[in-house]
C-alpha positions as CSV (number, residue, x, y, z in Angstrom):
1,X,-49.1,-29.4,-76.1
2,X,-48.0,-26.6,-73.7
3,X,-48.8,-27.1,-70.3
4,X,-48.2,-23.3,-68.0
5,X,-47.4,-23.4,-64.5
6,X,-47.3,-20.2,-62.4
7,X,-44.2,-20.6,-59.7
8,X,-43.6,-17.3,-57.6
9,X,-41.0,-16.4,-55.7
10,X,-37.4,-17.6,-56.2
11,X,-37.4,-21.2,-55.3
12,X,-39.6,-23.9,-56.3
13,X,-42.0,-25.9,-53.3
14,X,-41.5,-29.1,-52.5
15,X,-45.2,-29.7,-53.7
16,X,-44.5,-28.4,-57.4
17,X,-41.1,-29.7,-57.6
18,X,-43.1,-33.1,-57.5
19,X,-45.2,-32.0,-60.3
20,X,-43.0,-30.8,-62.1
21,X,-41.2,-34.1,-62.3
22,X,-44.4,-36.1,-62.8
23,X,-44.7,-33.9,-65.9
24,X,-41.2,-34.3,-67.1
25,X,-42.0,-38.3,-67.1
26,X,-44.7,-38.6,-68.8
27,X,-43.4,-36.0,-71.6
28,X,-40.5,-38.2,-72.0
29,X,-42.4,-41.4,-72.4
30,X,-44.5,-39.5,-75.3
31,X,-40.5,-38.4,-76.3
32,X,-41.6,-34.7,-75.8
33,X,-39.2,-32.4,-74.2
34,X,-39.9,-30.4,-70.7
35,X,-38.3,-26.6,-70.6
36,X,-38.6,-24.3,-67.4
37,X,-39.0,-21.0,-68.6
38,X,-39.0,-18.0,-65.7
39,X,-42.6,-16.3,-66.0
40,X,-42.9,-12.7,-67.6
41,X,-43.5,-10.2,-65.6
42,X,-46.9,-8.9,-64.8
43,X,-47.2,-5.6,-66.2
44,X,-49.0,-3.2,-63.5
45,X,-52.2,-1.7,-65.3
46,X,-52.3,2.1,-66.1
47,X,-54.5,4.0,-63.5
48,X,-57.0,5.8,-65.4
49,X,-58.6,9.0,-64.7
50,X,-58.0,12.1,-62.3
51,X,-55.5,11.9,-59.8
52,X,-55.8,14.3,-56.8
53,X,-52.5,16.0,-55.6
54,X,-52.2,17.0,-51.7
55,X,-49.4,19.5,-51.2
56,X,-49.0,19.3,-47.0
57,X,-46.7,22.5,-47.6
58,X,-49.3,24.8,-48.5
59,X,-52.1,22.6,-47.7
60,X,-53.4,22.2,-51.1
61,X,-55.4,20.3,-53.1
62,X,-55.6,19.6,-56.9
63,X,-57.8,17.9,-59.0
64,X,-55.9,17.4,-62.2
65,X,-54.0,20.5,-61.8
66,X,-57.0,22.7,-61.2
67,X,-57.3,24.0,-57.3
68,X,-60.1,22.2,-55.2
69,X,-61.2,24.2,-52.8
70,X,-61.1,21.4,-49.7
71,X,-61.8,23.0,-46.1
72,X,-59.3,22.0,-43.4
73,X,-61.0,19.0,-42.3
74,X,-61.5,17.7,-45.4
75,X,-57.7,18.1,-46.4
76,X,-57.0,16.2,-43.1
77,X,-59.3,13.5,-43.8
78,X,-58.1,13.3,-47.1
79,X,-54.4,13.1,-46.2
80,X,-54.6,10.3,-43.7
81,X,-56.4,8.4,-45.6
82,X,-54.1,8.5,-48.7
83,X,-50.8,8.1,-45.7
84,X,-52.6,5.0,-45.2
85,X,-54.0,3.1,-48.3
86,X,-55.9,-0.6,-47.7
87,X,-56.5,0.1,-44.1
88,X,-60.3,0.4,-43.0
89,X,-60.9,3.2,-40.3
90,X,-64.1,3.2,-37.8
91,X,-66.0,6.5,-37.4
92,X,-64.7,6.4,-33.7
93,X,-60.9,5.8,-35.1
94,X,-61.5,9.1,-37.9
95,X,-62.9,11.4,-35.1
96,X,-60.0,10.2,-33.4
97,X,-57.1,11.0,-35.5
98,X,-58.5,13.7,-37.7
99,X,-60.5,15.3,-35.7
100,X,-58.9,15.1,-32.1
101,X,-61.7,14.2,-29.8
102,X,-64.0,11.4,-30.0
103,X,-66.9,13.6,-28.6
104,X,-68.6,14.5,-31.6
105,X,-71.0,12.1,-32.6
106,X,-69.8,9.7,-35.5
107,X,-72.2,11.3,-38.0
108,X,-70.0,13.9,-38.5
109,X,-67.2,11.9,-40.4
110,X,-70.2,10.6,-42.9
111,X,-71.4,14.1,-43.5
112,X,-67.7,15.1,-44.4
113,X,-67.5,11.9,-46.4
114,X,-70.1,13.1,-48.3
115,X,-68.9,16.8,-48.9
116,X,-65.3,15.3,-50.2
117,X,-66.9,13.0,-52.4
118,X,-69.5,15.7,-53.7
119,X,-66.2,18.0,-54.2
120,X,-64.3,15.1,-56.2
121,X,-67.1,14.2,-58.3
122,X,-68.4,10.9,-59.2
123,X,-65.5,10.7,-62.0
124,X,-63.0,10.0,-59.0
125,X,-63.0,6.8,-56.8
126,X,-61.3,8.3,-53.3
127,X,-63.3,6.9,-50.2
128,X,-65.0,3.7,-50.0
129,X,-67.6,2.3,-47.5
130,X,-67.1,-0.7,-45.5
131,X,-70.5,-1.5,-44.6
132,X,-71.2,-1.8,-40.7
133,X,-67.2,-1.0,-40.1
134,X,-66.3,2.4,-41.7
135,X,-64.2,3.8,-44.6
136,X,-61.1,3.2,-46.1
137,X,-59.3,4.7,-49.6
138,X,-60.5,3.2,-52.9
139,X,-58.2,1.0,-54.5
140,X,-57.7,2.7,-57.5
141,X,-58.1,6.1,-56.1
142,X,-54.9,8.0,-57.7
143,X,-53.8,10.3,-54.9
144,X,-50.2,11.8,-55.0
145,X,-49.2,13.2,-51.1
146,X,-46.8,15.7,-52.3
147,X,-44.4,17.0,-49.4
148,X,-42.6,20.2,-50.8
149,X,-45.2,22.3,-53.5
């Protein structure tokens, strides 16, 4: 019988040293044998499909190597999104920080949302809704922020 236990990190807690060593007893009462083995690593899955490439130097976009034609706000948007992956951004944070003024009403980051995510097609994750809170990058949205073109 082969009994698996995940351990992370370097050293072993207190709590699964315990186990371990309630395991190790009863093997060797059944005269088994108890090896700690360090766990494989976890391979990191292969992101699949387009991957969209912002130059800041020229302000480009590209959408596997083919130029998308994004206007300026929707490069902006793009860009501080993908500087900031996981984080979820309010309509009033967006206007904010992309747009410079708070003013405009908050509409006017979901119409953009829609235009960059009628430009990217349906093929690439980029922008996802956080219902009643605002938007935030997809998790598997490939984007490559490329400083120098």
């Amino acid at each position: 019988m082969t009994l698996a236990i995940p351990l992370t990190g370097d050293a072993v807690s207190p709590q699964a040293h315990k186990l371990l060593t309630a395991v190790r007893e009863l093997v060797e009462l059944s005269r088994g044998t108890v090896t700690v083995e360090p766990a494989a690593p976890a391979e990191q899955p292969i992101a699949e499909g387009p991957e969209v490439r912002l130059l800041t130097g020229s302000r480009q976009a590209l959408l596997d190597g083919a130029a998308l034609p994004l206007t300026r706000l929707e490069f902006d948007l793009m860009l501080y999104l993908a500087e900031r992956p996981r984080r979820v951004f309010s309509r009033a944070q967006l206007l904010a920080a992309v747009w410079g003024y708070e003013r405009a009403g908050e509409r006017t980051v979901d119409v953009h949302v829609r235009r960059l995510r009628l430009k990217l097609g349906a093929s690439v994750p980029a922008i996802t809704t956080v219902y009643g809170v605002g938007y935030r990058l997809a998790d598997d949205a490939r984007i490559e922020i490329m400083p120098h073109d």
